[in-house]
Structure formats: C-alpha cells, structure tokens
N, C-alpha and C positions, 0 to 999 in steps of 0.2 A: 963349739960350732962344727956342723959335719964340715970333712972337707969335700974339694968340690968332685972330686973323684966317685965318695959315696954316694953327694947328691946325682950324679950323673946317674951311678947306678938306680936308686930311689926313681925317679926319672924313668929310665928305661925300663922300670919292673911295672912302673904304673901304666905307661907305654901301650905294655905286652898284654896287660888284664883288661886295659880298654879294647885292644883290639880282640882279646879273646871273648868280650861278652860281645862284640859287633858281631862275631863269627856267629856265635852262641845263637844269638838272637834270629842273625839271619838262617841259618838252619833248623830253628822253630819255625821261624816264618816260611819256609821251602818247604815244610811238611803241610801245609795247609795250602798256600800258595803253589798247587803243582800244576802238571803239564799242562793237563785237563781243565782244572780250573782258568788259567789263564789263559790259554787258546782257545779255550770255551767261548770267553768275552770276545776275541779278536777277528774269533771266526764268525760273528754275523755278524762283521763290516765285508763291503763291498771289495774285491777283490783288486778294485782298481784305486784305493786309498793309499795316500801317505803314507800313515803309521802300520802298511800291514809290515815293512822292513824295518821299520821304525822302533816300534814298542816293542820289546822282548822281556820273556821271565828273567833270563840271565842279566839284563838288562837292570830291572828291579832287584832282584837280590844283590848286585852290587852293591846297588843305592841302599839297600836297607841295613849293609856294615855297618854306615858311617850314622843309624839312627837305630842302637839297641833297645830306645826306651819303646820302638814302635810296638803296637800288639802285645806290650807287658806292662807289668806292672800291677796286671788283677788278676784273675783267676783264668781259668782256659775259654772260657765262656767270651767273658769280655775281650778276648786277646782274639777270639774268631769273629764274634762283634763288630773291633774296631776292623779286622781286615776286609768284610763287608760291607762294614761303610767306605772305606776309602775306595773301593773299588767300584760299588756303587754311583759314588761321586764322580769318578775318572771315569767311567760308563757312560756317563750324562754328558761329563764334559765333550768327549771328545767322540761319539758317537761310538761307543764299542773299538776305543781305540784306533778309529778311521783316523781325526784332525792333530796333526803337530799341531798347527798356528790356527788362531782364529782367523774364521771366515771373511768376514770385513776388518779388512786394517786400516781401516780409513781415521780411526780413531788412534791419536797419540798415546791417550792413557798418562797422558803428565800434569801431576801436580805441582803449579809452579813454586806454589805457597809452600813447599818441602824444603827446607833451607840445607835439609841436613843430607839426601839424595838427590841433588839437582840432576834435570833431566841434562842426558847430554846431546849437544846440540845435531839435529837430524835422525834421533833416535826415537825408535815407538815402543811404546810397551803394553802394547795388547798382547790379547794372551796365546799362551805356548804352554806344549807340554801336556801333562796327563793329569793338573787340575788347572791349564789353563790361568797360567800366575798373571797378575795383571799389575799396572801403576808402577813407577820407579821407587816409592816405597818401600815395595816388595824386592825390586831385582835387586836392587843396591845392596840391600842386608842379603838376601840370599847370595847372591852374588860374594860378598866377603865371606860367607860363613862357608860356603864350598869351594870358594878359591877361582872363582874369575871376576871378570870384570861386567858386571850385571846391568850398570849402569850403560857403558861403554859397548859392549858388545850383547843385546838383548839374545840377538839370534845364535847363541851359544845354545841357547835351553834348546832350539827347536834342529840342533846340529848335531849332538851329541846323545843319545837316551840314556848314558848312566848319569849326565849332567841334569835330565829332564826328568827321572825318574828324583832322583837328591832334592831339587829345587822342589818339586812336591812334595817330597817328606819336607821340606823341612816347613816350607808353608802348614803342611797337617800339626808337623810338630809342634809349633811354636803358636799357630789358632786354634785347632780344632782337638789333639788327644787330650786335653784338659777336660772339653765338657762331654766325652763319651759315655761317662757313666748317668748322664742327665738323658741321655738318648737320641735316638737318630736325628728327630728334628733340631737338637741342638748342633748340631754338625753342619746341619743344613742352612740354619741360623748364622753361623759362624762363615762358612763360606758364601754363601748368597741369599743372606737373608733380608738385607736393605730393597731387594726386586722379587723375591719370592714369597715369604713368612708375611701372615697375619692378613691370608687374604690378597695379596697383590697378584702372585701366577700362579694357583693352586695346581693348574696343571705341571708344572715345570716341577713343582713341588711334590706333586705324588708320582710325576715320574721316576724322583730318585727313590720314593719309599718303594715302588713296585723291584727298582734293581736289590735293593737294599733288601728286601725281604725272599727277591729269589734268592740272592746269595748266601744266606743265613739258612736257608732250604739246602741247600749245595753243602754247605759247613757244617751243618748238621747240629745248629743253635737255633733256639728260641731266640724272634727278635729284638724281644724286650718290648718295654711301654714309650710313649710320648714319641711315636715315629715321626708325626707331625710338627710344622711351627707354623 
C-alpha cells in the first residue's frame, strides 16, 4: 500500500498536469480567440449596454482553464468550428454581448417537480450570462461544479464574468461539445431547440447560422454541413 505521503505526492503531480493542460488549452484557445476577434463581436453593441464592462477576453480565457476539453479533442478545423459556434450562440444570446440578464424577469424559471435542485425560496432563474443559463436544474449543478451557490444566489452569474463566462462552458460542455461533430444545427438543437428546430422560429434559427458562418469566415474554416435544425 503506497503510504500517504506518496499518495500526496501522486495527488499533486496529477494536480500540476491538470492545470498544465487547462493552461495549454487556454492558450490554444487565445490564439484564435484574440483581441480583434472578440471586440469585434462587442463592438456593435450599443455603447450604452451592460455587458460593454462586463464581458471581457481576459474574462473568458479564465473561464476556459477550468474546461481544457473546450475546442479539443478533433483536429484544428473542428476546435475553430466549435469556437464559432459558441460564439455564435453567445452573439444571439445576448445581442453581441450587450445583455448580462435576460430582458423580462418576470418569469421564475422553476421547476417545482426538481426534487433534486429545489428552487430556493424568492429566487429566479432566468437567464444570465453569455449563453444565458436558465431553470434551477442548471444553476444548481453549475453552481456545485464551479463552486457557488447557484441555487442560492442566481445573481452570481450576472455579478461576476469569470463566473458567467464558466457557467457557459460548462453548460456548452456538458450539452452541446458532444454533438459538434453532427453540426451547427445540432448545437442549436441542444441549446434551443424545443422553440426553434423543425420549423417553430426559423428566423431565430438562421440568425445563429448567419453568426455562425461569419465567424467561420473570420477563423478561416469551412462551416461544415447540417447548419440547420
């Protein structure tokens, strides 16, 4: 049996290579994701918005440490791909990074039937953030997975942007980088597809394929097939 000293060590080497491929990752993703790129998007929102102090690169690239699988995993193409569509997405959402919080908060966003996220009493969860996280479902697991209290304190996401950039990855991570290689509409599928896909807002719907395909333009990738859902 190692003793616990060695485990310690074992431990901390694993530690060190987790945070080294976070690094790794994130300075992949900073070469693609640069100045230009991202003030690109920011800069035609209106000057008098929220998120022009709000949303920052430095901002994101925190957030992208703490999720090295983002952008990887396949070849360069798809790793420019996926950062197109998320971008894309966050574009839509939040008007070129104008909106923290969604517009009408008149909606709770609770499901009571959640036994396992209960909403907490006086709390709402519409959406926040830069893809606009919604339902206690969401905040609660996001919320344990990045270390606040999601349930408890919603308005963390729209307080914080290395908080609000994380809680978007990790929503992307855990729905959406699985069916990237199926194509953009499946992304679209994934985050808003029960109000969009198959006919319901076709415009809501080719507005993300038109972000989605400038970006790709920008990145210097083919979009690929199946934009649509």
């Amino acid at each position: 049996m190692a003793s616990s000293a060695a485990t310690s060590r074992i431990l901390a080497l694993g530690l060190a290579l987790l945070c080294a491929a976070g690094l790794a990752a994130a300075q992949n993703v900073a070469s693609v994701v640069t100045d230009a790129f991202f003030n690109g998007i920011k800069n035609q929102a209106p000057g008098s918005c929220e998120g022009k102090n709000f949303y920052t690169r430095s901002a994101f690239l925190s957030a992208v440490n703490s999720y090295p699988g983002f952008a990887h995993g396949g070849s360069e193409t798809q790793g420019k791909r996926e950062i197109a569509a998320f971008f894309a997405h966050v574009t839509h959402e939040t008007g070129h990074l104008c909106y923290i919080s969604e517009i009408n908060k008149g909606n709770s966003y609770c499901d009571p039937s959640n036994r396992q996220w209960p909403c907490a009493p006086g709390k709402k969860y519409y959406g926040r953030g830069p893809l606009q996280i919604s339902w206690n479902y969401n905040y609660g697991p996001a919320g344990r997975a990045i270390g606040f209290d999601g349930l408890g304190n919603p308005d963390r996401v729209a307080q914080d942007p290395v908080i609000a950039f994380k809680t978007a990855l990790w929503f992307w991570m855990n729905n959406v980088h699985g069916v990237i290689s199926q194509g953009f509409g499946a992304t679209t599928r994934a985050i808003n597809g029960a109000l969009e896909c198959n006919g319901k807002n076709p415009d809501q719907m080719n507005a993300r394929v038109r972000y989605y395909r400038q970006y790709c333009q920008q990145l210097g990738v083919d979009p690929g097939s199946n934009l649509t859902c």
